[in-house]
Backbone as ProteinMPNN parsed JSONL, in Angstrom:
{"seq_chain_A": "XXXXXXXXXXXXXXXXXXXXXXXXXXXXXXXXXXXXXXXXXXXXXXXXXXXXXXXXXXXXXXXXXXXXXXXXXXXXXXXXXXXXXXXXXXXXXXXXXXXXXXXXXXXXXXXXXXXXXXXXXXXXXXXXXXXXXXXXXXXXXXXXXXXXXXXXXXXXXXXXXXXXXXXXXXXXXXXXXXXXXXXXXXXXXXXXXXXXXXXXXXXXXXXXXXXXXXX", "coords_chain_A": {"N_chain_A": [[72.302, 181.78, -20.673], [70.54, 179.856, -21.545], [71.867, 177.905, -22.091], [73.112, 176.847, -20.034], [71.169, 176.313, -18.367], [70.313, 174.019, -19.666], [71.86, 172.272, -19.437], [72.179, 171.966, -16.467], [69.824, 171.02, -15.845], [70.182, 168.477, -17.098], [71.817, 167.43, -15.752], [70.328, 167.035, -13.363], [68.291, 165.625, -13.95], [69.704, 162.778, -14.531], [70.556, 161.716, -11.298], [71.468, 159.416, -9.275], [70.155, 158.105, -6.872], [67.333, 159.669, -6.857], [66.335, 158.227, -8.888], [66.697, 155.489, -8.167], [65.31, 155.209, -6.143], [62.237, 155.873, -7.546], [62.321, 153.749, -9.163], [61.866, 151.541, -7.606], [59.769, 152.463, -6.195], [57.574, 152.312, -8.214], [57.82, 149.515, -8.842], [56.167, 148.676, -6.6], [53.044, 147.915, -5.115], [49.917, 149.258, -6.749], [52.292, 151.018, -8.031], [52.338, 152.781, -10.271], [50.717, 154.907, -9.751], [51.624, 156.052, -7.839], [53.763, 156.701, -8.319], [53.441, 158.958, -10.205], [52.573, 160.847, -8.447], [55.149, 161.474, -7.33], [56.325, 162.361, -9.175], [54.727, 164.493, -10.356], [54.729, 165.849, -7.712], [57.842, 166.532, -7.594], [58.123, 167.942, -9.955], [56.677, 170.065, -9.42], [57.804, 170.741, -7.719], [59.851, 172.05, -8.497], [59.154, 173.99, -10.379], [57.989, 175.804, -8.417], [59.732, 176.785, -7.273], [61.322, 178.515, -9.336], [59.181, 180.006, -9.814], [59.277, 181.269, -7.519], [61.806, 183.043, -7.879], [61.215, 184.442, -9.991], [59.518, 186.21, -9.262], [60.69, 187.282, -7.467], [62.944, 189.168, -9.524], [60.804, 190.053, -10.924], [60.798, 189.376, -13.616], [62.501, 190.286, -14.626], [66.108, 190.839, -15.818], [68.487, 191.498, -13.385], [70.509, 194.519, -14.038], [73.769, 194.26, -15.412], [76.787, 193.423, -13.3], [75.682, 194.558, -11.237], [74.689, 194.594, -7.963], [72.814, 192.464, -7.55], [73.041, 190.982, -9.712], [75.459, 190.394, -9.437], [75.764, 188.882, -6.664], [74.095, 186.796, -7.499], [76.007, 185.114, -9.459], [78.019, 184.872, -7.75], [76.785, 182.879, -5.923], [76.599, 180.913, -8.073], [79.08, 179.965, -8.128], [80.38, 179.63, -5.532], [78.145, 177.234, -5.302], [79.535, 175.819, -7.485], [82.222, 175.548, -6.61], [81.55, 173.521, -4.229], [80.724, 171.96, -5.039], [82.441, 170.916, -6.812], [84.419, 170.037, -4.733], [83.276, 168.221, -3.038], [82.923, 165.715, -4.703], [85.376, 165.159, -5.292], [86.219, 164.811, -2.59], [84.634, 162.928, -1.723], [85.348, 160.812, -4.022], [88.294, 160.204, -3.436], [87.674, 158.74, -1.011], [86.907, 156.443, -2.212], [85.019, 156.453, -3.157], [84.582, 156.068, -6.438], [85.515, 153.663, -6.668], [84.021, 151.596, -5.076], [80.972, 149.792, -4.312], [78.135, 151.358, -3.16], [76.735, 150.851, -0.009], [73.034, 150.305, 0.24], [70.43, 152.112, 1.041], [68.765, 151.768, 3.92], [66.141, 152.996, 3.995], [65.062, 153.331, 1.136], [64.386, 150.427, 1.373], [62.105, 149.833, 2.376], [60.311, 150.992, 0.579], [58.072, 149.971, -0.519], [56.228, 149.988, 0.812], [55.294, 152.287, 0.922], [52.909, 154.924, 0.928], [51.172, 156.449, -1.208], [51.562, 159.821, 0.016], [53.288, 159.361, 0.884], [55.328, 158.848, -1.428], [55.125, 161.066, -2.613], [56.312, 163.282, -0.959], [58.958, 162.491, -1.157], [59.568, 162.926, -3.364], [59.873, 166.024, -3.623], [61.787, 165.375, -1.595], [63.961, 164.0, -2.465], [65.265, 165.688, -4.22], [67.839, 167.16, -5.747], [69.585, 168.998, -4.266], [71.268, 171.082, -4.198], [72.145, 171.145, -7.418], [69.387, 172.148, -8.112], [69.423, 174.635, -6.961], [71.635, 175.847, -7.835], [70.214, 176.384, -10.572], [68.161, 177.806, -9.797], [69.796, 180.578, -9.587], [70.523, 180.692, -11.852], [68.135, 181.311, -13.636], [67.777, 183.943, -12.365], [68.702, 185.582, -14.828], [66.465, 185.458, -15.983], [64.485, 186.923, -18.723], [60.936, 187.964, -19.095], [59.805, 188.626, -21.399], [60.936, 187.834, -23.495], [60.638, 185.212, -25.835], [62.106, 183.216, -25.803], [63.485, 183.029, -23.535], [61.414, 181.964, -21.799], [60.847, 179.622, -23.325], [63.273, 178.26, -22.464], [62.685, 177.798, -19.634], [60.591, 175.758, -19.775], [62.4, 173.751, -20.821], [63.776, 173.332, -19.144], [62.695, 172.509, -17.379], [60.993, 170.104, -18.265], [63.781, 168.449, -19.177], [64.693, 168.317, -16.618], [63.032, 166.552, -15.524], [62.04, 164.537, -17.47], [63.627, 161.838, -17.501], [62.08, 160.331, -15.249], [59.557, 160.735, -16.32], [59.291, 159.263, -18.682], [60.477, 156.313, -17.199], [58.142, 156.423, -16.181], [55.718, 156.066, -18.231], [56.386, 153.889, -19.59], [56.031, 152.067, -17.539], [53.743, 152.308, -17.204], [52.464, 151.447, -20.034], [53.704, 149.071, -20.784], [54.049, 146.966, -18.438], [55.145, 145.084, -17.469], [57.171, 144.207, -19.091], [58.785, 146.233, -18.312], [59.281, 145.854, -15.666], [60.936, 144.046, -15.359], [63.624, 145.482, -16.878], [64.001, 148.041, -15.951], [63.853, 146.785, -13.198], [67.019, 146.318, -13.912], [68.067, 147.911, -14.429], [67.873, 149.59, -12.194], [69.493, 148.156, -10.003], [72.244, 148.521, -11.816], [72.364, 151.076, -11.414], [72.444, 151.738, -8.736], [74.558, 149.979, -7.981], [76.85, 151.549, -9.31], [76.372, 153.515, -8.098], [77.822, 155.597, -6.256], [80.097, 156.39, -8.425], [78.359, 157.253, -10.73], [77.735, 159.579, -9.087], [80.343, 160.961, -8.306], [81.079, 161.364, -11.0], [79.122, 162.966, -12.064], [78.903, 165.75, -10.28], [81.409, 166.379, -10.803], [81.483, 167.563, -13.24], [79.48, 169.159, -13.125], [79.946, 170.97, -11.657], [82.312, 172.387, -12.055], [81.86, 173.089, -14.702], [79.744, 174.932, -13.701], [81.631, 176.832, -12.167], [83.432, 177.448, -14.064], [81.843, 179.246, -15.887], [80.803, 181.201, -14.218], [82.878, 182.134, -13.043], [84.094, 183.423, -15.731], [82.177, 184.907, -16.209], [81.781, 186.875, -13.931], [84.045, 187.954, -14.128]], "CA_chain_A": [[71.378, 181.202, -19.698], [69.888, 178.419, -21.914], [72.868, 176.759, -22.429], [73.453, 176.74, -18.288], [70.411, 175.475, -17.49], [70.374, 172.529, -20.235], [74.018, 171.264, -18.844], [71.51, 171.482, -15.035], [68.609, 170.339, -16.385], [70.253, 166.976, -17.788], [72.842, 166.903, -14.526], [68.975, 166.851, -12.439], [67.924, 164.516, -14.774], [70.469, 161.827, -14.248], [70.929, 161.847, -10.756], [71.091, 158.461, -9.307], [69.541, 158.379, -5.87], [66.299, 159.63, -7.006], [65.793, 157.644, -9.77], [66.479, 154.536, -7.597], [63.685, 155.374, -5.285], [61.31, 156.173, -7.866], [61.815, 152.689, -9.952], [61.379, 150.875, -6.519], [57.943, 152.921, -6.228], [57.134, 151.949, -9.649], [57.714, 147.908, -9.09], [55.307, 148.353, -5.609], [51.724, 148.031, -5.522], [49.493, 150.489, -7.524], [53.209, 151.89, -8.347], [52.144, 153.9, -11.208], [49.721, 156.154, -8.951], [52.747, 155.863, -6.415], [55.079, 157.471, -9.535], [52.744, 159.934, -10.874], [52.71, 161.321, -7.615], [56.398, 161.157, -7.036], [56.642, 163.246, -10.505], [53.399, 165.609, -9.321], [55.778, 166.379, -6.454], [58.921, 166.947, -8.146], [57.942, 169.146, -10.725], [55.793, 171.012, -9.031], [58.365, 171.95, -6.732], [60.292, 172.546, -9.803], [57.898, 174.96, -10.913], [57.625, 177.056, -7.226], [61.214, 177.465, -7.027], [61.521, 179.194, -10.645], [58.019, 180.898, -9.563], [59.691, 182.355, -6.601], [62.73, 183.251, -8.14], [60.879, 185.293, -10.887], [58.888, 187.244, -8.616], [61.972, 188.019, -6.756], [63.041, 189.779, -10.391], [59.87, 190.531, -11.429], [60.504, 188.952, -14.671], [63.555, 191.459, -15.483], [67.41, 190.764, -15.282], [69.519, 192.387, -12.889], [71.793, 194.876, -14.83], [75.223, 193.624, -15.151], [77.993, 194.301, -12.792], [75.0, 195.532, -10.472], [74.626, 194.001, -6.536], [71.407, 191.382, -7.429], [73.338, 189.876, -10.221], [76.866, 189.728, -8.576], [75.147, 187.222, -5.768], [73.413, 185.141, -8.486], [76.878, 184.462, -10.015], [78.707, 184.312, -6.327], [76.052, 181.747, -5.817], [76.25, 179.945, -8.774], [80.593, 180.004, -8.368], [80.586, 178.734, -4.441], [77.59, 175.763, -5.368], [80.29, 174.908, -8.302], [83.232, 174.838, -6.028], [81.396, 173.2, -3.363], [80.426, 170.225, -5.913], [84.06, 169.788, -6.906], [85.388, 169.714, -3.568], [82.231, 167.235, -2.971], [83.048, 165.628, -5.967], [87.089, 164.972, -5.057], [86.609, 163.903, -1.9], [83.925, 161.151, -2.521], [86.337, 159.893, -4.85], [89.681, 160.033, -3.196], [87.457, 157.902, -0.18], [86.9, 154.888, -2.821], [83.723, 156.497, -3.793], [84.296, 155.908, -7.376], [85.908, 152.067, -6.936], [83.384, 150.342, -4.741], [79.788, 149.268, -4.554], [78.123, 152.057, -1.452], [75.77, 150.019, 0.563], [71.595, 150.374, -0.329], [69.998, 152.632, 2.373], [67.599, 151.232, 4.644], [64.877, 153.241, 3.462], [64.773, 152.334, 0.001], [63.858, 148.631, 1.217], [60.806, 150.139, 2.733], [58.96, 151.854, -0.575], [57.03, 148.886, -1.152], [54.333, 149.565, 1.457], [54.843, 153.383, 0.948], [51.577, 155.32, 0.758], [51.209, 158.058, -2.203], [51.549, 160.902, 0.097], [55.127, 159.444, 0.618], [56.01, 158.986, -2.765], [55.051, 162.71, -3.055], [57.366, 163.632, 0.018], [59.849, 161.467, -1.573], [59.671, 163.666, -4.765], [60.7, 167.175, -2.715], [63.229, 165.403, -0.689], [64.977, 163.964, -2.637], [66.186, 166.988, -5.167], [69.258, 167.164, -6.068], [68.947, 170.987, -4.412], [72.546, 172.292, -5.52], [71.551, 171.577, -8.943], [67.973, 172.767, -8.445], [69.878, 176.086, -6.303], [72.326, 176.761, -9.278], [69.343, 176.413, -11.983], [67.703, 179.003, -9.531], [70.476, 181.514, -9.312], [70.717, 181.382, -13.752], [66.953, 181.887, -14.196], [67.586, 185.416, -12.188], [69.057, 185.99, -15.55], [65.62, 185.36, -17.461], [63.98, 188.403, -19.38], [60.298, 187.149, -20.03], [59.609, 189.7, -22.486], [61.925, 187.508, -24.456], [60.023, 183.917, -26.025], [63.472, 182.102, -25.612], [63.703, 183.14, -21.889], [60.129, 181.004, -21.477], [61.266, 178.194, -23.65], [64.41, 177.738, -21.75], [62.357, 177.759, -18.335], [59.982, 174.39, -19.992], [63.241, 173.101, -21.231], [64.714, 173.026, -17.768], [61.991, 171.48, -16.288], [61.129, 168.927, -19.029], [65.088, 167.862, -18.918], [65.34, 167.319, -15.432], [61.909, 165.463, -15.042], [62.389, 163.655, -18.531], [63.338, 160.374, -17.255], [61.046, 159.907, -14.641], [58.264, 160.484, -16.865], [59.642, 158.23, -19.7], [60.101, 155.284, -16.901], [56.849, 156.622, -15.846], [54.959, 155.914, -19.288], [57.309, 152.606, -19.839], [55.628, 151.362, -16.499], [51.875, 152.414, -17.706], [52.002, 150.77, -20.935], [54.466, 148.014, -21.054], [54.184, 146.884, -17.421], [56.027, 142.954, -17.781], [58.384, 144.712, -19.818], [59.497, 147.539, -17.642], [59.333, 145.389, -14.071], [62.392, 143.648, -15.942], [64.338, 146.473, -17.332], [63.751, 149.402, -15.441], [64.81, 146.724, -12.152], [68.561, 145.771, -14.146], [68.377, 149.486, -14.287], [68.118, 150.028, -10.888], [70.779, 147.316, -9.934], [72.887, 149.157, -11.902], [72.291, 152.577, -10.955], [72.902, 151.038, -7.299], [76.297, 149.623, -8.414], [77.747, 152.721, -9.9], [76.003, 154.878, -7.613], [79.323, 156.614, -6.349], [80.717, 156.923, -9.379], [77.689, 158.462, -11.29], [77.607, 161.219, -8.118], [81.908, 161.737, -8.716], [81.558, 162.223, -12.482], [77.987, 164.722, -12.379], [79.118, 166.64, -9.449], [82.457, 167.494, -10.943], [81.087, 167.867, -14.543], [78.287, 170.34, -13.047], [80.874, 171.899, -10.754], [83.46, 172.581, -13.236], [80.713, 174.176, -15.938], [79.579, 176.545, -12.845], [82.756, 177.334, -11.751], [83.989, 178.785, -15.084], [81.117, 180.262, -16.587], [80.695, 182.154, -13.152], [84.296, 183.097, -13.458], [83.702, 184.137, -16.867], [80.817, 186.11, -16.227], [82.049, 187.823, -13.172], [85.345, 188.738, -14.954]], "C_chain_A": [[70.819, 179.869, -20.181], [70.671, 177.185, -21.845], [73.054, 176.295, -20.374], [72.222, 175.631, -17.788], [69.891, 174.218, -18.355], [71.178, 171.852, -19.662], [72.971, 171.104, -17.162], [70.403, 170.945, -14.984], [69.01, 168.407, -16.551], [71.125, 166.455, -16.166], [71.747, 166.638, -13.435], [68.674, 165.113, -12.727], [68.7, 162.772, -13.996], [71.094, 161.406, -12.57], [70.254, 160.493, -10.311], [70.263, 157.907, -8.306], [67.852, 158.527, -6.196], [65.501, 158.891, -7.746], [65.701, 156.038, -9.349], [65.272, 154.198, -7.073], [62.487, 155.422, -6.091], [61.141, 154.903, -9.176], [61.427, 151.604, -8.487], [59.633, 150.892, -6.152], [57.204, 152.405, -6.997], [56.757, 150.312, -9.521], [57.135, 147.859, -7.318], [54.073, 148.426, -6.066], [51.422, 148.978, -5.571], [50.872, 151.548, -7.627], [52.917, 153.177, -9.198], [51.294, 154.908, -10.536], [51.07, 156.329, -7.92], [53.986, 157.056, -7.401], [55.135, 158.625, -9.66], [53.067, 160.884, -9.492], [53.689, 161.466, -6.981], [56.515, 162.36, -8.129], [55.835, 164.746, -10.487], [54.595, 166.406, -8.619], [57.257, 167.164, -7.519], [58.49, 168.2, -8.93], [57.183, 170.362, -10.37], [56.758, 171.834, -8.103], [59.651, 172.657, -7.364], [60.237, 174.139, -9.733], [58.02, 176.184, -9.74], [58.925, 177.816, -7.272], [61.524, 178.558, -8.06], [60.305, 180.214, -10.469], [58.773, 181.843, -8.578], [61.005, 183.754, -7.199], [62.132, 184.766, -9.25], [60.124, 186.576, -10.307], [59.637, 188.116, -7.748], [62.251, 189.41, -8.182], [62.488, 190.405, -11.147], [60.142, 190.379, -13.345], [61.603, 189.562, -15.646], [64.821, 191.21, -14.688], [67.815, 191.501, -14.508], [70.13, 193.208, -14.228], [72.831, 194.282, -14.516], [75.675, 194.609, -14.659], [76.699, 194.915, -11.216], [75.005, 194.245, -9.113], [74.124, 192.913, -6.829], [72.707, 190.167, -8.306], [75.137, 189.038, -10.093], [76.646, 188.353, -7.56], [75.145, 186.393, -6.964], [74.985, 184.449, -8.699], [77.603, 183.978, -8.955], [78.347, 183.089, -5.981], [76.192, 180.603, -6.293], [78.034, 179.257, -8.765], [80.524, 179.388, -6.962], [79.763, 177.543, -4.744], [78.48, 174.625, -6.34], [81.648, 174.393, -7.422], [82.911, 173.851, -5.059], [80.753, 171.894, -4.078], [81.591, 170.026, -6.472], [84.593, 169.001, -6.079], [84.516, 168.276, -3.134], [82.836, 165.758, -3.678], [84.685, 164.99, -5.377], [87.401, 164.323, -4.012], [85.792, 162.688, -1.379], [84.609, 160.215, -3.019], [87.864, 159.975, -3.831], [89.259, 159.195, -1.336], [87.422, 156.691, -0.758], [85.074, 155.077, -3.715], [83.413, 156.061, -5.596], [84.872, 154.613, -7.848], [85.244, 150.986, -5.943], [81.944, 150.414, -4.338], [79.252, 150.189, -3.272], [76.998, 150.855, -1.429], [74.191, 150.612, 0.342], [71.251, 151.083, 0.92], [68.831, 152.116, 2.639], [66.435, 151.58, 4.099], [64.563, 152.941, 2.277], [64.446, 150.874, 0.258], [62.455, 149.167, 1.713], [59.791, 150.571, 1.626], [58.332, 151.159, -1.077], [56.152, 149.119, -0.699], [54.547, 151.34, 1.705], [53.353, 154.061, 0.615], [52.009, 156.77, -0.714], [51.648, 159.289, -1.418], [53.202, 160.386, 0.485], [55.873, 159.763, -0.621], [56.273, 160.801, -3.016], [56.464, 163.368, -2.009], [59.055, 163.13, -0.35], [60.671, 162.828, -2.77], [59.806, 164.899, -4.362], [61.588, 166.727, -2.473], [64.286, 164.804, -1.332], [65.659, 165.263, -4.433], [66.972, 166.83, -5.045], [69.531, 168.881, -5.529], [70.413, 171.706, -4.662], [72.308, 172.68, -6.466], [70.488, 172.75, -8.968], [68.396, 174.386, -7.649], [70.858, 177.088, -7.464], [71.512, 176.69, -10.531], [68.268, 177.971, -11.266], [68.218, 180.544, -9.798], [71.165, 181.457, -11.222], [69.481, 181.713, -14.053], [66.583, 183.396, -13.275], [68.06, 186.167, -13.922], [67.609, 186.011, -16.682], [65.139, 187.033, -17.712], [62.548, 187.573, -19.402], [59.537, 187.686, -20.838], [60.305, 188.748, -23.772], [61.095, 185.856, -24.104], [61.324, 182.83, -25.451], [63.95, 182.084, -24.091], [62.245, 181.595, -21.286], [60.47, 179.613, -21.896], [62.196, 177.411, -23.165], [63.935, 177.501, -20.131], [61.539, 176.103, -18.561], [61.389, 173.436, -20.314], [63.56, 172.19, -20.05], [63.854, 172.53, -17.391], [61.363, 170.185, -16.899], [62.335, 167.923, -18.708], [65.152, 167.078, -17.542], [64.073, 166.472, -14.591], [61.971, 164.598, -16.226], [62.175, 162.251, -18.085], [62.679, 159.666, -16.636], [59.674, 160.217, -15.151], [58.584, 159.213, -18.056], [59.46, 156.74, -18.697], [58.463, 155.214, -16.396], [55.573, 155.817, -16.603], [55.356, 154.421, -19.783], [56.348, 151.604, -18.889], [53.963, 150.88, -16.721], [52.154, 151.28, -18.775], [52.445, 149.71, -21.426], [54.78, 147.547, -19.353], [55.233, 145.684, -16.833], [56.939, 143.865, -17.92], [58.979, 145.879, -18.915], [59.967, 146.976, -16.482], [60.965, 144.766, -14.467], [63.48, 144.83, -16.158], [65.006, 147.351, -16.715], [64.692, 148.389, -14.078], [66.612, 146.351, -12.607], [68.842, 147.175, -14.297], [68.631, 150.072, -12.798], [69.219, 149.666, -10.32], [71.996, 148.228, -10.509], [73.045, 150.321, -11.696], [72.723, 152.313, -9.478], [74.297, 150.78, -6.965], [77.101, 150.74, -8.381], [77.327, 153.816, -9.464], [77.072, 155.879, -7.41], [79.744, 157.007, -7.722], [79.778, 157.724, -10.236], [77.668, 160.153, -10.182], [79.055, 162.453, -8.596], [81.526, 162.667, -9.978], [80.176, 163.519, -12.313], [78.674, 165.766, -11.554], [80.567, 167.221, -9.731], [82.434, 168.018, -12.392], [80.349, 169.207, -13.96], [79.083, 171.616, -12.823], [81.813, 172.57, -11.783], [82.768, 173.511, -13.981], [80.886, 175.189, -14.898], [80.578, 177.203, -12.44], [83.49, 178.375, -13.047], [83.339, 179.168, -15.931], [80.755, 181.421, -15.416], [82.077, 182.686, -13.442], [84.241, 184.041, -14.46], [83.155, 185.479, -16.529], [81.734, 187.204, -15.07], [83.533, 188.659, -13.458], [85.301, 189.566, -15.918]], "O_chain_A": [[70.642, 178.916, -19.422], [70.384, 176.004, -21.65], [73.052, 175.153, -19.917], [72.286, 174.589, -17.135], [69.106, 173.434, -17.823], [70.992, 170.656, -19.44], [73.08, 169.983, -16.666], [70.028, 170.362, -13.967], [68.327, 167.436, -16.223], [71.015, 165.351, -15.634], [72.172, 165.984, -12.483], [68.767, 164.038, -12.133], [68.208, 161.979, -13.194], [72.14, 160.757, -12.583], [69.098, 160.186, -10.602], [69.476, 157.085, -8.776], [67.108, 157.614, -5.838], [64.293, 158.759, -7.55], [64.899, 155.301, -9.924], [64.462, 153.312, -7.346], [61.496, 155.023, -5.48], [60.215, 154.93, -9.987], [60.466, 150.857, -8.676], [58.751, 150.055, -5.959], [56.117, 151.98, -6.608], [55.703, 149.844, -9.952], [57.681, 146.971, -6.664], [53.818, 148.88, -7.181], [51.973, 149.873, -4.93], [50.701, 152.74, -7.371], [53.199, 154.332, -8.876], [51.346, 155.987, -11.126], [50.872, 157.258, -7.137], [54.758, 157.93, -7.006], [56.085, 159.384, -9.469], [53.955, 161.719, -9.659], [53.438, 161.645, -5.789], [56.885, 163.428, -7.64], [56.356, 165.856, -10.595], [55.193, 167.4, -9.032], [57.308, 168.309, -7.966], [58.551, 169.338, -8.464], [57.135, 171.427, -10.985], [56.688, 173.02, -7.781], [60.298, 173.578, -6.866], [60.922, 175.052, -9.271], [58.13, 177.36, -10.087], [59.138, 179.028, -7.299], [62.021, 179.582, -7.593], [60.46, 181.306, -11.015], [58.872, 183.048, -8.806], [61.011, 184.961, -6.96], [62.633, 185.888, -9.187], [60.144, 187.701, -10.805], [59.388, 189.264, -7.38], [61.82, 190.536, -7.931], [62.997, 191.177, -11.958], [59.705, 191.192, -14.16], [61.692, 189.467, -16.871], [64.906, 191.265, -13.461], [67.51, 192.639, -14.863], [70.224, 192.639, -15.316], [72.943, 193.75, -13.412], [75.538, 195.814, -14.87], [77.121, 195.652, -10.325], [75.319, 193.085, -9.379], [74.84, 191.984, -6.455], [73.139, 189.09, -7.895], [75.689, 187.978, -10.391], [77.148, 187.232, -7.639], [75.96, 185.543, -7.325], [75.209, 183.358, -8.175], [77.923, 182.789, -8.982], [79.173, 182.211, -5.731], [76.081, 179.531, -5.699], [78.248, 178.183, -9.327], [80.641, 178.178, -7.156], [80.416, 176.519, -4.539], [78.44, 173.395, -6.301], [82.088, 173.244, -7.453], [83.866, 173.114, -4.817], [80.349, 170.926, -3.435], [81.874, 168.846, -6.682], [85.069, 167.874, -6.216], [85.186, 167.267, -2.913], [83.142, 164.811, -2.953], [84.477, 163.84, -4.991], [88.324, 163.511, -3.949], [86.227, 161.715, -0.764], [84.602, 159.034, -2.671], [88.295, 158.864, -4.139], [90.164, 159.047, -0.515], [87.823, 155.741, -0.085], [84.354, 154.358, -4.408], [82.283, 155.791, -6.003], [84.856, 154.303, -9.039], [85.644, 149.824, -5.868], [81.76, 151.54, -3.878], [79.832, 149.908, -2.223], [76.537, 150.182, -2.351], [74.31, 151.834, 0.255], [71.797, 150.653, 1.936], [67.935, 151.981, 1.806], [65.654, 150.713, 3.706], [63.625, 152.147, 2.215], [64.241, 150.151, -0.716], [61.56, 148.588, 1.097], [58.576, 150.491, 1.802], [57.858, 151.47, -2.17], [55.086, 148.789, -1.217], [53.959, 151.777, 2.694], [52.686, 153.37, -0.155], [52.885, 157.617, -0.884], [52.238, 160.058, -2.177], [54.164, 161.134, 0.313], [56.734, 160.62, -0.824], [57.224, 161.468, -3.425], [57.473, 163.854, -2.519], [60.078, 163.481, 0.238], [61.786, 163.34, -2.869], [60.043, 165.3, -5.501], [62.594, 167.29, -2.905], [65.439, 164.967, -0.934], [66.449, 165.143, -5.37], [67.242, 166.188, -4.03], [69.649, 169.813, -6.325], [70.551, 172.77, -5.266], [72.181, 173.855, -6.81], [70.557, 173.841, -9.533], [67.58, 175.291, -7.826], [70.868, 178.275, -7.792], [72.105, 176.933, -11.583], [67.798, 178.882, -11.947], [67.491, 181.488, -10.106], [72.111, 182.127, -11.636], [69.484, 182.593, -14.913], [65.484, 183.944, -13.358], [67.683, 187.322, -14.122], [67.631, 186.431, -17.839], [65.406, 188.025, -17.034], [62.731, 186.397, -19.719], [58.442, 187.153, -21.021], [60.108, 189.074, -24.943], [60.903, 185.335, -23.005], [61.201, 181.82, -24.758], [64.679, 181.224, -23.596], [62.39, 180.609, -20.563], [60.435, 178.632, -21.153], [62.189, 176.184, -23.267], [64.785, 177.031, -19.375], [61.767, 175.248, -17.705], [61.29, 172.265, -19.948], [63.612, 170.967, -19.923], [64.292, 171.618, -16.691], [61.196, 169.222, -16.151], [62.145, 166.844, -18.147], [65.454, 165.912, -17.288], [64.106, 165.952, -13.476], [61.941, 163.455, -15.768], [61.14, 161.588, -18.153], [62.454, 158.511, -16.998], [58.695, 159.972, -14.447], [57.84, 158.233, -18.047], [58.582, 155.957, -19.056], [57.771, 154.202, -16.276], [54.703, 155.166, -16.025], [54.488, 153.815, -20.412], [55.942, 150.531, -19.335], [53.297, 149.857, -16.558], [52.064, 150.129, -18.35], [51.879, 149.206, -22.395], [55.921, 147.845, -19.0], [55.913, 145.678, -15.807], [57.518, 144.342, -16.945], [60.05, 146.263, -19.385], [61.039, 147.423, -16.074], [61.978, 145.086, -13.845], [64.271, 144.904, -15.218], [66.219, 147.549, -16.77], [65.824, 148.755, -13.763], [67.41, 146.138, -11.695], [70.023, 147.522, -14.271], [69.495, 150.879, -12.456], [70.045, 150.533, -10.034], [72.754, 148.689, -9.657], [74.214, 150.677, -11.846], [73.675, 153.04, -9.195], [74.988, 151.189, -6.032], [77.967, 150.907, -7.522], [77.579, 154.914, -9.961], [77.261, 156.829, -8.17], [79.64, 158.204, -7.989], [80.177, 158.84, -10.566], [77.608, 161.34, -10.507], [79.119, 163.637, -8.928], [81.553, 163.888, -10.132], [80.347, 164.732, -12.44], [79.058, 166.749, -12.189], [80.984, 168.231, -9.165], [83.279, 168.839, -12.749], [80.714, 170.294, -14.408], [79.053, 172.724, -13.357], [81.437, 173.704, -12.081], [83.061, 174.705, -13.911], [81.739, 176.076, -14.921], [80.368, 178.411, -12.333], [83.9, 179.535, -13.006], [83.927, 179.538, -16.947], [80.429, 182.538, -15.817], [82.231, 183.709, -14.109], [84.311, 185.253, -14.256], [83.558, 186.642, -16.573], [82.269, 188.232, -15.484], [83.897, 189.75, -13.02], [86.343, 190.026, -16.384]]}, "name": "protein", "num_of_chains": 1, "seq": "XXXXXXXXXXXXXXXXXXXXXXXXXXXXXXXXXXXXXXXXXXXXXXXXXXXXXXXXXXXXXXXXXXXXXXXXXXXXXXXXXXXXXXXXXXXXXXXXXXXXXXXXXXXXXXXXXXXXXXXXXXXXXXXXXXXXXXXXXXXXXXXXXXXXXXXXXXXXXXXXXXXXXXXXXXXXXXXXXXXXXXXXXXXXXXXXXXXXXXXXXXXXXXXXXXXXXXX"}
């Protein structure tokens, strides 16, 4: 389980879409309250999803081989094939040899209000990821310290960078408006192609550790 949800944790993490939107927020006025609240959001809904999920289990694995934890893995084996196939035919459109076009709304997050940013930070999830990080923490125990540490892990990991540009923005503000935007630019550029390679990296992992498991 730990190892599963580090490999979805970092594949959250890196996802390029959100992290666009949320250095755009960053280089608008009062960005950093615009961020925080972008990150607020996210993690929090982090947090509910893994809340729900546990109360579903009441804090205790399925037995193996038993009905509850056959889904989880079914789950976690169609979201992997369904990010290959994703994943394959992105790329075999040109997705991973040319520049996609900037979406309209991203030119707008300059005169966004905080309670957008926050709305921002739900919608845009990555929710496969955040659906196959749900359907491995049916596997937690939390009787077990390493079940808990692997639940902060996962949600550290895949909020990580948006607190790092977060803290970059606070205390080096010159210095980040530079950086963080040749960061964006490029995250913009190679958007397709960062989506190809995560989504068939993620896909691939889930696909044959679900195999695994259910074999």
């Amino acid at each position: 389980m730990v190892l599963d949800l580090v490999v979805i944790g970092l594949a959250i993490n890196a996802g390029p879409l959100h992290n666009s939107a949320f250095i755009l927020l960053l280089s608008a006025p009062r960005g950093v309250r615009k961020g925080l609240a972008f990150i607020l959001a996210w993690l929090g809904c982090l947090v509910l999803v893994l809340a729900a999920v546990l109360l579903l289990t009441g804090g205790k694995p399925p037995a193996p081989r038993s009905a509850p934890s056959t889904l989880a893995l079914a789950l976690k084996l169609v979201l992997g094939i369904a990010m290959v196939v994703y994943a394959e035919r992105k790329r075999s459109r040109g997705g991973g040899r040319r520049a996609p076009r900037t979406p309209k709304w991203l030119g707008r997050l300059d005169s966004a209000s905080g309670w957008t940013a926050a709305g921002l930070g739900v919608l845009l999830q990555p929710w496969g990821l955040v659906a196959a990080g749900a359907a491995t923490v049916v596997q937690a125990h939390l009787t077990s310290l390493a079940s808990y540490a692997a639940l902060v892990v996962f949600c550290l990991l895949a909020t990580s960078g948006l607190i790092a540009m977060e803290l970059y923005a606070t205390f080096r503000p010159e210095k980040a408006r530079t950086e963080l935007g040749a960061l964006r630019e490029w995250t913009e550029t190679h958007q397709d192609q960062v989506i190809v390679t995560l989504s068939l990296l993620a896909g691939v992992w889930l696909v044959a550790k679900s195999i695994y498991q259910l074999v």
